[in-house]
N, C-alpha and C positions, 0 to 999 in steps of 0.2 A: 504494500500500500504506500503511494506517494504523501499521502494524506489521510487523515480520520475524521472520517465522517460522522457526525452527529443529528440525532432530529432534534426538534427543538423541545421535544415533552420531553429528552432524556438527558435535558441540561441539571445539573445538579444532583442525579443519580448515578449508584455506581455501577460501573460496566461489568455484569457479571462473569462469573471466571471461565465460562464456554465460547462469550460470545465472540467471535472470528477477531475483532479488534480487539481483546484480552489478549489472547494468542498471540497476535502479532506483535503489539508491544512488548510483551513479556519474555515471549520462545524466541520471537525472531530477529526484533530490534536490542534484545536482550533490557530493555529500562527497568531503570529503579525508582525507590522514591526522589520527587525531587527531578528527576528530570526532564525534556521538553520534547516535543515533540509538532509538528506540523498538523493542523486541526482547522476545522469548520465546521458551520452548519448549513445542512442540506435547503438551498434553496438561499443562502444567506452570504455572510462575508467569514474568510478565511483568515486565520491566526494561528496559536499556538497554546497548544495544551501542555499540561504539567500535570502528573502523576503526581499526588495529594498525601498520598497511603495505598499501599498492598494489604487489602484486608487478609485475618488467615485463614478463610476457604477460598482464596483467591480471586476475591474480585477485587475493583479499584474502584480508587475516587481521582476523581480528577478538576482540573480547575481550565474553565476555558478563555482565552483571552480572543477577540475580535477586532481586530481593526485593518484587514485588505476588503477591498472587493473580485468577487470572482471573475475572471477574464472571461472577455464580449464572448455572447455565442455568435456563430456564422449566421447570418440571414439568408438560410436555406432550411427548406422543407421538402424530405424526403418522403416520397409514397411508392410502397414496395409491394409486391403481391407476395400473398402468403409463400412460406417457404418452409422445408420439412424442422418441425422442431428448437434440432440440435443444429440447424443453420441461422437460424432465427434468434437464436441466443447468442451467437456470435456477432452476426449481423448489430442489432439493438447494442452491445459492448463498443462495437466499433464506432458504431454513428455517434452513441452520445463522446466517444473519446474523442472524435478530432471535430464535435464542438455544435451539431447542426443543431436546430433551433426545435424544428416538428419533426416527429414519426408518424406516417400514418401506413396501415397494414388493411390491405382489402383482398377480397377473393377476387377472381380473374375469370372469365373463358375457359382460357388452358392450364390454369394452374389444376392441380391436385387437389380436391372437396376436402379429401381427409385430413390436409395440414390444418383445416382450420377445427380442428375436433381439439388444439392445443390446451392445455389448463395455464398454461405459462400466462395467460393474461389476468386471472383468478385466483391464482395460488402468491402472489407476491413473486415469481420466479422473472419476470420483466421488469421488475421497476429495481429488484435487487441486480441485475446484467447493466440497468444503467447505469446504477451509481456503481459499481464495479469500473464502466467506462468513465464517469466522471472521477473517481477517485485516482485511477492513472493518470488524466492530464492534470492533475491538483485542480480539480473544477469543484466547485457544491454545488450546477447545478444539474441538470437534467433535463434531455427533450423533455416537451409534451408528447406523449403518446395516443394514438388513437386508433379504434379498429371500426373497421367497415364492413359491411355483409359482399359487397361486390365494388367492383368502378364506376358502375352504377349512380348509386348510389353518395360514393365519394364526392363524382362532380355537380351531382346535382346539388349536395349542400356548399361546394366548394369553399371548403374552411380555410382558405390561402386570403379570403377578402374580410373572415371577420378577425382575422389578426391583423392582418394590416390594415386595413378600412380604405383609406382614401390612396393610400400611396397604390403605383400600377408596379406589378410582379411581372420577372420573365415566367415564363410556362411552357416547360420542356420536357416532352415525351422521348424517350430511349429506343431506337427502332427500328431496327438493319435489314427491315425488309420496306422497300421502297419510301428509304428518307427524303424528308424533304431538304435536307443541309448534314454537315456535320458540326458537331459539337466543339471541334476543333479552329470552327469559324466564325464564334458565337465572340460578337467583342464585349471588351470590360464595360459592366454600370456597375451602378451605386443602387441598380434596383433587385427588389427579393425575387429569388430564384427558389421555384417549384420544379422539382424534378421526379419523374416518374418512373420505375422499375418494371418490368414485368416479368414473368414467369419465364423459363428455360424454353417452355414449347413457344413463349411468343405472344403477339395480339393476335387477337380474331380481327377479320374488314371489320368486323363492328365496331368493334373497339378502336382501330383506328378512326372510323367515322365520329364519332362517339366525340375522339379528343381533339379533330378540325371542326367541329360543333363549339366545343368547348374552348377555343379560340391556344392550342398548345401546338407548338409547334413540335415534330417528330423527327427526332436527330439520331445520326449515326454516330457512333465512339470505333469503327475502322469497322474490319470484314469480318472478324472473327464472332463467333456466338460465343462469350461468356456468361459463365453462373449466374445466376442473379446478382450475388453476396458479393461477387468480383465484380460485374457491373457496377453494385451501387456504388460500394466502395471509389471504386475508378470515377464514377462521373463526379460525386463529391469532392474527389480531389482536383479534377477539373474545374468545378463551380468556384471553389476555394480562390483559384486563380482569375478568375473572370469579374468576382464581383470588389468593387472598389470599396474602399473607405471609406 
């Protein structure tokens, strides 16, 4: 862990002696009493903790001090179609760690019915993979996350406009079967960038009709069909570079 992450109901109590951040401090970074350590709170501003007391069934107290703010998220919003599971937990680590702003997870045409039978959105098992990723880049915070029954449905509430309201978004579909541009010629703004994934089999034509309706333009990233999880990854790092300060 880069950083220890805190919620804010668990300020002033002590970390009991199983919980993963005990561990760590203890076994791994080896701390004692009295010493410091790199700390925030989730959704908050970042400082430094101080181990207070080793109780003796091993849990701790600690003392938190606040005064950073957590570094910008990107203004980008990633929309991904479902994917199996154990790719989807990496995915969600990755995207909150290099910073994006939204998640959003819809079923597709050609994706796979059964990925979305997951409990990872039910069980706590997503929102612990983000702060996982935000705890690597020393972040406290975390996308929003959001799930969708279909693309459908996504664009028809098109949640890219009640985040941003009045400012205009790029809006760009992933698409290597008869793009309209590539992604490689997409120049720098200052405006938010929606980007959209789709499943390994692809769009259905509806679906591409679906997103020249919806005013997105459908861009290639080169010849090759990549994973999803490598696509997203990939255009993100592209978007990173495109959108100004």
């Amino acid at each position: 862990m880069n950083i220890i992450l805190f919620e804010e109901h668990e300020l002033g109590r002590s970390l009991p002696r199983r919980d993963e951040r005990t561990i760590h401090l203890l076994k791994v970074l080896h701390k004692k009493t009295g010493d410091t350590f790199d700390a925030g709170v989730l959704g908050g501003k970042r400082g430094t903790g101080t181990i207070e007391k080793i109780n003796f069934e091993g849990s701790i107290q600690v003392r938190i001090e606040l005064f950073d703010p957590p570094p910008p998220r990107l203004r980008l919003r990633m929309a991904v179609s479902f994917v199996r599971p154990i790719q989807l937990r990496r995915l969600l680590k990755d995207l909150s760690n290099i910073g994006v702003s939204s998640i959003d997870i819809f079923g597709t045409d050609m994706s796979e019915k059964s990925y979305r039978d997951t409990n990872l959105f039910t069980d706590g098992g997503a929102k612990a993979v983000l702060i996982e990723g935000a705890v690597q880049a020393r972040d406290t915070q975390i996308p929003l996350l959001s799930v969708y029954d279909n693309l459908d449905k996504w664009l028809n509430e098109r949640p890219w406009e009640k985040d941003e309201k009045r400012r205009t978004v790029q809006l760009l579909a992933m698409d290597n079967v008869r793009p309209e541009g590539s992604f490689f010629h997409i120049n720098p703004s200052s405006r938010p960038v929606v980007i959209v994934i789709g499943p390994e089999r692809g769009w259905s034509d509806r679906e591409r009709n679906l997103f020249e309706q919806a005013g997105f333009l459908r861009l290639s990233m080169g010849e090759r069909a990549l994973r999803t999880e490598t696509a997203c990854i990939t255009a993100a790092s592209l978007a990173m570079e495109k959108i100004e300060n």
